[in-house]
PyMOL commands that place a pseudoatom at each C-alpha (Angstrom):
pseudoatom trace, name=CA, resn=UNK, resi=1, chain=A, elem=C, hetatm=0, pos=[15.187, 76.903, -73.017]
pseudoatom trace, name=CA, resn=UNK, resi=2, chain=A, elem=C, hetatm=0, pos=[16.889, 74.806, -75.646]
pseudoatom trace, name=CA, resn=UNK, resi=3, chain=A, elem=C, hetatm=0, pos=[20.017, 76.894, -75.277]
pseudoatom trace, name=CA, resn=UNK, resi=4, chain=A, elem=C, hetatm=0, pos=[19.759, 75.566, -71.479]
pseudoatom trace, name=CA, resn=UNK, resi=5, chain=A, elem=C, hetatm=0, pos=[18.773, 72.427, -72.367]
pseudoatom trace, name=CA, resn=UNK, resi=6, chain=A, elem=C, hetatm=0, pos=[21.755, 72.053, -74.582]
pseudoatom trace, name=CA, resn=UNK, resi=7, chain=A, elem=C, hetatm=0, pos=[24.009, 73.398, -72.493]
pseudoatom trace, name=CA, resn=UNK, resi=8, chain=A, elem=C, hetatm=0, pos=[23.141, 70.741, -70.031]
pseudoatom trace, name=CA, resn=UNK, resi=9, chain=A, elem=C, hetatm=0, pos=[23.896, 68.089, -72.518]
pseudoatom trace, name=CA, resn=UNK, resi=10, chain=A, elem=C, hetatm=0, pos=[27.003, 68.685, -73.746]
pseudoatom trace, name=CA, resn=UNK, resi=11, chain=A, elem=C, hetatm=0, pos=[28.842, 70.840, -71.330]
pseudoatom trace, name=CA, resn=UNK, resi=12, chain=A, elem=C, hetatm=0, pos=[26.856, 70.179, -67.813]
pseudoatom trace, name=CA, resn=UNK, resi=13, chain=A, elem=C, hetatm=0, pos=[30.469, 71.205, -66.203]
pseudoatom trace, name=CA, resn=UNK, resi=14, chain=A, elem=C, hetatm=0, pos=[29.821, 74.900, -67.737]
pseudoatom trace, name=CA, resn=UNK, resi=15, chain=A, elem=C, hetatm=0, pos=[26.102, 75.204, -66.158]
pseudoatom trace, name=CA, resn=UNK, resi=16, chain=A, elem=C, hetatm=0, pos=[25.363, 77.859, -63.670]
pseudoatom trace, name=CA, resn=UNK, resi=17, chain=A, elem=C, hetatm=0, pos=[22.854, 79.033, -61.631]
pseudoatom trace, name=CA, resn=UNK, resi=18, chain=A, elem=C, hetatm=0, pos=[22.851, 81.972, -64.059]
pseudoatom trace, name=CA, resn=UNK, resi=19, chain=A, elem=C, hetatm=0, pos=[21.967, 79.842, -67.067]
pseudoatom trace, name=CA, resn=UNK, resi=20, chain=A, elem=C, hetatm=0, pos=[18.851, 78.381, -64.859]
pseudoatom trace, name=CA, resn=UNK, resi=21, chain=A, elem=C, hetatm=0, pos=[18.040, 82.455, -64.040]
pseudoatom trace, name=CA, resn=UNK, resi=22, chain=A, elem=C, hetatm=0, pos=[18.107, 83.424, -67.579]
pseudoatom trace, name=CA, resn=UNK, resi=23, chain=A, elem=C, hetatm=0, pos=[15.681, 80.815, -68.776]
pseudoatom trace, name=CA, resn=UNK, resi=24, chain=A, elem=C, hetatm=0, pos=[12.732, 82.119, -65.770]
pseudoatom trace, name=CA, resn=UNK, resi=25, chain=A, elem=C, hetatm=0, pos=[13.527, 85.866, -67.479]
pseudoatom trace, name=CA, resn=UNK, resi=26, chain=A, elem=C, hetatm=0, pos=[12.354, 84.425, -70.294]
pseudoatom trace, name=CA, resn=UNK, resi=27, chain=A, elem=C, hetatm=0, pos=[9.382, 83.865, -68.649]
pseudoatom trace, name=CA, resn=UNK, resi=28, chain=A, elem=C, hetatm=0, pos=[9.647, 80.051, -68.064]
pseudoatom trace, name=CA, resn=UNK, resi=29, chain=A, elem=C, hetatm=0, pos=[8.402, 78.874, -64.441]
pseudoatom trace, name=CA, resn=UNK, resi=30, chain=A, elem=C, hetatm=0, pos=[9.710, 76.189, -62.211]
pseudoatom trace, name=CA, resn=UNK, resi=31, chain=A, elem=C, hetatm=0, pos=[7.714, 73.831, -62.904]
pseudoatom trace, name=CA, resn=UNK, resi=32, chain=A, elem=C, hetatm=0, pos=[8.342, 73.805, -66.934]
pseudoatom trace, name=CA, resn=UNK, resi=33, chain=A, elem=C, hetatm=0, pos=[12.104, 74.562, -66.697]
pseudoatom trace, name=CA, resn=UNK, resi=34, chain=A, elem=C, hetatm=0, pos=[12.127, 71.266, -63.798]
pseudoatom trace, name=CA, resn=UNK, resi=35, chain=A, elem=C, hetatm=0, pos=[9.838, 69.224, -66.657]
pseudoatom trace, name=CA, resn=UNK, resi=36, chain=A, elem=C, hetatm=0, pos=[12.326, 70.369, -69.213]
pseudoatom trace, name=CA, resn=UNK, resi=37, chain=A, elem=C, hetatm=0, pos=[15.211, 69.147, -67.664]
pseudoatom trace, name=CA, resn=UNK, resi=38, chain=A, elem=C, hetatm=0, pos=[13.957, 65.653, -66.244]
pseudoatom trace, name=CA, resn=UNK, resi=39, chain=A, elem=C, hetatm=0, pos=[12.593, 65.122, -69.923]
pseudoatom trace, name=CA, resn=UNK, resi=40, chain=A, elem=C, hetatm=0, pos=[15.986, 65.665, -71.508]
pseudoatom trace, name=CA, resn=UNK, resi=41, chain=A, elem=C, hetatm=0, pos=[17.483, 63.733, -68.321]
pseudoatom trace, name=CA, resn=UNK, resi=42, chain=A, elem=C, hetatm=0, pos=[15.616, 61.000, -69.162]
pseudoatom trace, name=CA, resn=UNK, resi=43, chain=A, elem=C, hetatm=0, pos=[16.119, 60.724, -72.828]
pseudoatom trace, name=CA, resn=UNK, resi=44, chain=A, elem=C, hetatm=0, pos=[20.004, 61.056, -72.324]
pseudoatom trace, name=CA, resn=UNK, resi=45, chain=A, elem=C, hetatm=0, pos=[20.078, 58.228, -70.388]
pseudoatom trace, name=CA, resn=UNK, resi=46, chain=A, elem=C, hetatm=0, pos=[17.871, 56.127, -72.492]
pseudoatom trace, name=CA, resn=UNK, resi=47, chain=A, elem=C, hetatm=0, pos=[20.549, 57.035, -75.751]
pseudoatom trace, name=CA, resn=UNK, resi=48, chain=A, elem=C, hetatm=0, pos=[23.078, 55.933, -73.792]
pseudoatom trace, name=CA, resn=UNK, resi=49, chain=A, elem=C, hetatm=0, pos=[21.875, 52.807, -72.863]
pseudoatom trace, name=CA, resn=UNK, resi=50, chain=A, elem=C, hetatm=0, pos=[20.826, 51.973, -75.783]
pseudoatom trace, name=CA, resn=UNK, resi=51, chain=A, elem=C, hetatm=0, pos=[24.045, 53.085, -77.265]
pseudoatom trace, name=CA, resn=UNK, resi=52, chain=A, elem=C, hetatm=0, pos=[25.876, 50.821, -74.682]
pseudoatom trace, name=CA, resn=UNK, resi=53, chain=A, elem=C, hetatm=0, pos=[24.037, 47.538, -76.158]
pseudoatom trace, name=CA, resn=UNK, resi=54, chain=A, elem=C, hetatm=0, pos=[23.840, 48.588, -79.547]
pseudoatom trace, name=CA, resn=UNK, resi=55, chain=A, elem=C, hetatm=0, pos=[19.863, 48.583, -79.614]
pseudoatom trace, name=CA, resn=UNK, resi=56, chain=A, elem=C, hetatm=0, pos=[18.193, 48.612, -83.151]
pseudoatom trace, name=CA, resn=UNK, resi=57, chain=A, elem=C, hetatm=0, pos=[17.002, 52.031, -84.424]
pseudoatom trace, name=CA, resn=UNK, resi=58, chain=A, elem=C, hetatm=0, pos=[13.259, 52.211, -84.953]
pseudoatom trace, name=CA, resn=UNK, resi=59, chain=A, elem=C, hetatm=0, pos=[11.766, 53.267, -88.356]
pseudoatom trace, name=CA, resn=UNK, resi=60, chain=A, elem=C, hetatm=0, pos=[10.717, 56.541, -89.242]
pseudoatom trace, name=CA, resn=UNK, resi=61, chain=A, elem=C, hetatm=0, pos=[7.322, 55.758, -88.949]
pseudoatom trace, name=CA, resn=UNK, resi=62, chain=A, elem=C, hetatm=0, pos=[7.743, 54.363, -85.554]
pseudoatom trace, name=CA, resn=UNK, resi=63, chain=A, elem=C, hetatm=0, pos=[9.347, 57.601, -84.726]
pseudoatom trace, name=CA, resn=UNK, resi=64, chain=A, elem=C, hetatm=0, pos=[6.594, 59.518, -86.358]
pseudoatom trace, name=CA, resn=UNK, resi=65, chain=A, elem=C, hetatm=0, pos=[3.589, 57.069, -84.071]
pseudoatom trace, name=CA, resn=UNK, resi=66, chain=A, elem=C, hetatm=0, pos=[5.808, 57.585, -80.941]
pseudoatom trace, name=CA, resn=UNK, resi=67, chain=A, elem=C, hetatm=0, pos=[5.683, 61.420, -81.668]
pseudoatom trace, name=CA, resn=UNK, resi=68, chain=A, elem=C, hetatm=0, pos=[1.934, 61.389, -82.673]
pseudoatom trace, name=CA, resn=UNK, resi=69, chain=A, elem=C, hetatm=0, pos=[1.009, 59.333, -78.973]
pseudoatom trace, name=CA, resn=UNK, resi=70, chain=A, elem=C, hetatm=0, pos=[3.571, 62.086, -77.254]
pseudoatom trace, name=CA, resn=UNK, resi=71, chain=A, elem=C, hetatm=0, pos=[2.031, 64.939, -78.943]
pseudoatom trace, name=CA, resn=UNK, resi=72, chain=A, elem=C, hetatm=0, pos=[-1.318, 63.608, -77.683]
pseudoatom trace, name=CA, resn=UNK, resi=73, chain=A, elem=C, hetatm=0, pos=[-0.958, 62.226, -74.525]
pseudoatom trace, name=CA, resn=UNK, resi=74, chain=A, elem=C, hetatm=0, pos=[2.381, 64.742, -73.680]
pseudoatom trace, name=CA, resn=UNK, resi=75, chain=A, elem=C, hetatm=0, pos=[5.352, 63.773, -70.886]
pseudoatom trace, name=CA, resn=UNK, resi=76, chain=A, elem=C, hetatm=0, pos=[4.103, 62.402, -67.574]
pseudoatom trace, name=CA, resn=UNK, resi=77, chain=A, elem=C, hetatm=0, pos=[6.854, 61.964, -64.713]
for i in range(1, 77): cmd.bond("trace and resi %d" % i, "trace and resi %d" % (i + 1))
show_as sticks, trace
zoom trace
């Protein structure tokens, strides 16, 4: 999956229908391989944004909250 999800980041032009087939061998249904990519979808967009207006990087303890609540409460879309 993080091969895939990789992939998908920083060569989308180079992703297949075979790369999306080798992740379900794996084992890895629909649904979590869709989850997987909207997640990763959503956080690339986010960077780039933020990139664009030159937001503030949080702390590492803001990072380390933010991951706590995630861990917790997981990804909702």
């Amino acid at each position: 999956m993080l091969a895939f999800l990789e992939k998908m980041v920083r060569d989308p032009d180079s992703l297949t229908p075979a790369d999306g087939e080798a992740v379900r061998a794996l084992g890895v249904p629909d649904e979590g391989l869709r989850t997987a990519i909207l997640v990763v979808a959503a956080f690339t967009t986010i960077t780039k944004i933020a990139d664009t207006f030159d937001f503030a990087i949080q702390s590492d303890a803001a990072f380390k909250a933010d991951a706590r609540m995630l861990l917790k409460r997981g990804y909702v879309m």
